[in-house]
N, C-alpha and C positions, 0 to 999 in steps of 0.2 A: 349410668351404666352404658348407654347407649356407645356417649363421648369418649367411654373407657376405650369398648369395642374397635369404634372407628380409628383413636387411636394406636391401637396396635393393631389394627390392618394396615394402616399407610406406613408403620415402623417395619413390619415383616415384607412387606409388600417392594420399600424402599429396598431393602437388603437384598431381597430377590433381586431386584434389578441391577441393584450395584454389583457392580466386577470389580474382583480385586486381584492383582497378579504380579508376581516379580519373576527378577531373571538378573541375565549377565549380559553384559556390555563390551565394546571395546571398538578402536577403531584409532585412526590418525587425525592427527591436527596438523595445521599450515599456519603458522603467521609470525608474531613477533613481542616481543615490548619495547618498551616505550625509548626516548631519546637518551643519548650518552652524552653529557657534556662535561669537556675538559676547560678547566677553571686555574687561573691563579689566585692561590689566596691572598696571598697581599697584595695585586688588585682588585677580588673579589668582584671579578667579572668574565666570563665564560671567554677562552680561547679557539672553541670549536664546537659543533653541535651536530652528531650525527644523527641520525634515521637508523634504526634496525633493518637489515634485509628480513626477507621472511625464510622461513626455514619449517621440517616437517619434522613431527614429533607424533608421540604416541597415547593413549590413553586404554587404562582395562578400569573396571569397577562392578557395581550390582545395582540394582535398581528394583524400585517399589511402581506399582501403579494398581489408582482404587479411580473408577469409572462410573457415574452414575450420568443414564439419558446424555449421553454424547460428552459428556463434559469428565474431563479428569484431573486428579492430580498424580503429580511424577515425581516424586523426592529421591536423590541418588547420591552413591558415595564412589567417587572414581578418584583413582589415581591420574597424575597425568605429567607428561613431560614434553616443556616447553624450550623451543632453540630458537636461541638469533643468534644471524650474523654481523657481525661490526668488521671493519677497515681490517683490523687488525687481532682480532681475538671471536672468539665465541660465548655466549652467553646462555648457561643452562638452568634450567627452571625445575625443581620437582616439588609436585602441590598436591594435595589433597583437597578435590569441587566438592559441594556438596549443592548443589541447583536444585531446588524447590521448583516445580516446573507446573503451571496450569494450560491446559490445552482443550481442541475443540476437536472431534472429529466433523470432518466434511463432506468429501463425495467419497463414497465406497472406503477405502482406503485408506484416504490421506487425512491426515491430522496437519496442525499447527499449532508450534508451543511457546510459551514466553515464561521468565519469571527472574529470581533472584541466582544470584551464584554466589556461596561462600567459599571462600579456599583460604586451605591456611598452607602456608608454604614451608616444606618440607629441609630443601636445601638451595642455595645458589651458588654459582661458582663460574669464572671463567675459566676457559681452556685455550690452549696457546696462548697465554699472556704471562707477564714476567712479573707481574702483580696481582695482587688480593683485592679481594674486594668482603665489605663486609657483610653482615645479615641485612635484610631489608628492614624499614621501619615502621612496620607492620607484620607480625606474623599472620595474621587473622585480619581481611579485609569482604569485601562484597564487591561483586561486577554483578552482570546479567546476562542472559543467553537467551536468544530469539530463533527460531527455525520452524523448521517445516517438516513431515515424516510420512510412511508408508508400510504401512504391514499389512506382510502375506501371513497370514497363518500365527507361529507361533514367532516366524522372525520381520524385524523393524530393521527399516535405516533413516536414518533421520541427517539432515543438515544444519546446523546451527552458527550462530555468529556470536563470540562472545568479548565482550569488553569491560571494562570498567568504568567507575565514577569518578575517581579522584587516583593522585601522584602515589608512589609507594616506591622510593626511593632507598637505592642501597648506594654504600659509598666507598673510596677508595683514595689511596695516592699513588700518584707513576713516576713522580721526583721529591724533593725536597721542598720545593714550591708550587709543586703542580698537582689537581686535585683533580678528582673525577665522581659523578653520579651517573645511576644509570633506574631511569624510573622503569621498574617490575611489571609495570601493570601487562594484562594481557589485551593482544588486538589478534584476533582468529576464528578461520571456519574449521569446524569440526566436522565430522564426517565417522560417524557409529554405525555399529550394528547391532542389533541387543535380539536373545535368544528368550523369550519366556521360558520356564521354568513351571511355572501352574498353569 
């Protein structure tokens, strides 16, 4: 009986303490994906290799947070749209994050967060170019987001870096014998604002 007791005092006791809270999101991104390289096929060896410049893009979404004794976790569903620039075209991204996110509060204030990011991507497509390109080869992949955060009150801003694991390649042609990829992945600081709601 005792055991029963004590157990459901550290169970209500827990809850009391846990905080749970959601809200809304949003804020700009900065950066790029990954390399464009122009190939001939029948020599099946790359003609050019470029870098993405970086470019600013946008993100809105909602967001969960359950807090217990300084520790939390942060699961979210954001929209988000990602631009690079290339020599000669633009390269646009629209995805759907889903970032599982476990964090620490520190001094007063500030937190720092890390965890998984699943997107599944929505559309791609170049702009000023005279060719297609096709779907990526992967709708549904995983990166990760790292940062660091500050909240006043009922509102946060948070900094984060997000990238990926592995290549996620979409593909194209610009002649008859000339081919092109342009791997998806994301390399970016984000920069949010998020509004609790509870």
């Amino acid at each position: 009986m005792k055991k029963m007791i004590l157990a459901a005092l550290i169970l209500f006791g827990g809850t009391a303490i846990a905080q749970s809270t959601y809200g809304i999101k949003g804020g700009l991104n900065y950066g790029a994906t990954g390399e464009y390289e122009n190939y001939s096929q029948a020599a099946g060896e790359a003609s050019s290799i470029e870098d993405g410049n970086n470019k600013t893009g946008y993100h809105l979404g909602i967001f969960g947070k359950l807090e217990f004794l300084g520790i939390f976790l942060q699961p979210e569903l954001v929209y988000t749209n990602l631009n690079t620039e290339y020599n000669t075209f633009n390269y646009k991204i629209e995805k759907i994050d889903a970032p599982i996110l476990l964090g620490i509060n520190l001094i007063g204030p500030i937190n720092i967060k890390a965890g998984p990011s699943f997107q599944y991507i929505l559309d791609n497509k170049l702009e000023n170019a005279s060719f297609e390109i096709s779907e990526v080869e992967n709708e549904i992949s995983m990166g990760y987001q790292l940062g660091a955060g500050i909240n006043l009150g009922r509102i946060g801003v948070d900094l984060r870096y997000e990238g990926a694991f592995k290549e996620n390649n979409a593909f194209g042609d610009t002649a008859a014998d000339n081919n092109f990829r342009i791997d998806s992945r994301p390399s970016q600081w984000i920069l949010g604002v998020s509004y609790n709601l509870k």
